[in-house]
N, C-alpha and C positions, 0 to 999 in steps of 0.2 A: 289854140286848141290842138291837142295831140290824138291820135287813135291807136287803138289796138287793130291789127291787123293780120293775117291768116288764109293760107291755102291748103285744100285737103281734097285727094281725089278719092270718091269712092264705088267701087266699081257695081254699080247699079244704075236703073233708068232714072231717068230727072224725077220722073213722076213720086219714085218711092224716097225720095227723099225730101222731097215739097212736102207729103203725107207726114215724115217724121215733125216737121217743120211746123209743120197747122192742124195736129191734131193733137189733143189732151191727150190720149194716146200714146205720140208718138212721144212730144216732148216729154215726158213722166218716164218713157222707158230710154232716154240717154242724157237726160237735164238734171230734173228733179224728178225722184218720185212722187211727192208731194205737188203736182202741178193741177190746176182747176180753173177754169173761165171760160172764156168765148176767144178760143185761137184760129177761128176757121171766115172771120166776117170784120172786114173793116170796122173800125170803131173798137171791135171786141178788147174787154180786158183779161188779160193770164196774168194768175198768180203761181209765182215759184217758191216755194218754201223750201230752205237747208236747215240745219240743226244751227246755224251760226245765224239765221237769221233769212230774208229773205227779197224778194224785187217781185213790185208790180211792172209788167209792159201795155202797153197800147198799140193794138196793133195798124198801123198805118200803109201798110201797102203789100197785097196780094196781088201777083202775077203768077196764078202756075205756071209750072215749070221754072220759071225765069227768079222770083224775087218774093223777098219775107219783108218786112220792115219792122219793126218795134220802136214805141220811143218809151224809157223809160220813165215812169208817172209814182213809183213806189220805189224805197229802198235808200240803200249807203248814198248820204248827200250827194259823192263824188259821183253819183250812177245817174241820179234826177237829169232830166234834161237831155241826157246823150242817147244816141239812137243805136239801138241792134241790127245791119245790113248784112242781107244773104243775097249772093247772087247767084245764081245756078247756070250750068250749063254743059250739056252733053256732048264727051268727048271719046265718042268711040265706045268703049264699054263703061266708060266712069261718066258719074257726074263729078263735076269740078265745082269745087264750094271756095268763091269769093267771102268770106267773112270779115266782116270791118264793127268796130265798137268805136263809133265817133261822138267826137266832142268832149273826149275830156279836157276839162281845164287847165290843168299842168298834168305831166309825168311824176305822180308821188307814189309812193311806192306802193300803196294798195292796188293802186293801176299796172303796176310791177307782176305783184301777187295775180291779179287779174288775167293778163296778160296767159301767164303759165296755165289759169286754170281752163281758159278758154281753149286751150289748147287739147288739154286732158278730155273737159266735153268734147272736143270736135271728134277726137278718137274713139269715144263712146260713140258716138253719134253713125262713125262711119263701121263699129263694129254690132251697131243694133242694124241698123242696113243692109251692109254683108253678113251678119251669120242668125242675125232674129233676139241678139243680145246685147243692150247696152251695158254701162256701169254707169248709172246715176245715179245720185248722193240718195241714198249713204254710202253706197257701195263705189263710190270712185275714187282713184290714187289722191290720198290725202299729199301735198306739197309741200306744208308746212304749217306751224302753229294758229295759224288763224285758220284753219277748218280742222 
C-alpha cells in the first residue's frame, strides 16, 4: 500500500479549520461546490460531486480540533477502500494540516494525478480560511486533461 501525503500551515485557529473540515459549508467552499450529506456526526455520509465525476466518504472519526477521518465508500475503484486523514494542530498562529490519503494499492498514475490535486485543494482550503475564499471545483487550477 502507498499514500499520498501533505503538509500545510495555515495561519488561523484549529477550531476554524476543523469547521472548514466538518461542515457542508465549509467543504463546498474549498473541495467541491457540489458537496451534501451528514459531515459533522460519525457514521455521517458526504457526497462530493466534480464535473469529471465524483466520491462518496464515511466519515470515521471526529476529534475537534485534533482529526477528520474519512473512508472512502463511493467513487474511482482506485479511491474505494482508502481513507482521507487530517490531523490538526496549533502552532503559534497557524494550524498545521497533517494530510495523508492511505491505502492506495500501487502508485498508478491516477494516484500521480491525485497526488497534485490534493495539493491544489489543500491551497484552497488554506485560502478559504485565511481570506473567506476558497477555489473549489469548478473554479480550481485545472492540472491536466482529466479534470
Amino acid at each position: 500500500m502507498v499514500d499520498i501525503l501533505h503538509r500545510v500551515g495555515i495561519e488561523a485557529p484549529v477550531d476554524e479549520v476543523y469547521a472548514a473540515l466538518t461542515t457542508t459549508e465549509g467543504l463546498a467552499g474549498w473541495w467541491a461546490s457540489d458537496t451534501r450529506g451528514t459531515s459533522d456526526e460519525l457514521g455521517g455520509l458526504i457526497e462530493f460531486r466534480f464535473g469529471a465525476g465524483g466520491f462518496d466518504m464515511r466519515v470515521r472519526a471526529l476529534e475537534p480540533g485534533k482529526r477528520v477521518l474519512w473512508e472512502v465508500v463511493g467513487g474511482p475503484d482506485e479511491w474505494i477502500g482508502t481513507e482521507v486523514d487530517w490531523t490538526l494542530d496549533q502552532a503559534g498562529d497557524y494550524t498545521v494540516v497533517l494530510f495523508a490519503h492511505r491505502g492506495w494499492k500501487e502508485p498508478v498514475e491516477f494516484m500521480h494525478h491525485c497526488s497534485t490535486k490534493w495539493a491544489v485543494f489543500l491551497l484552497s482550503l488554506k485560502s478559504l480560511v485565511e481570506t473567506g475564499k476558497g477555489a473549489p471545483d469548478p473554479h480550481d487550477v485545472k492540472i491536466d486533461n482529466w479534470n
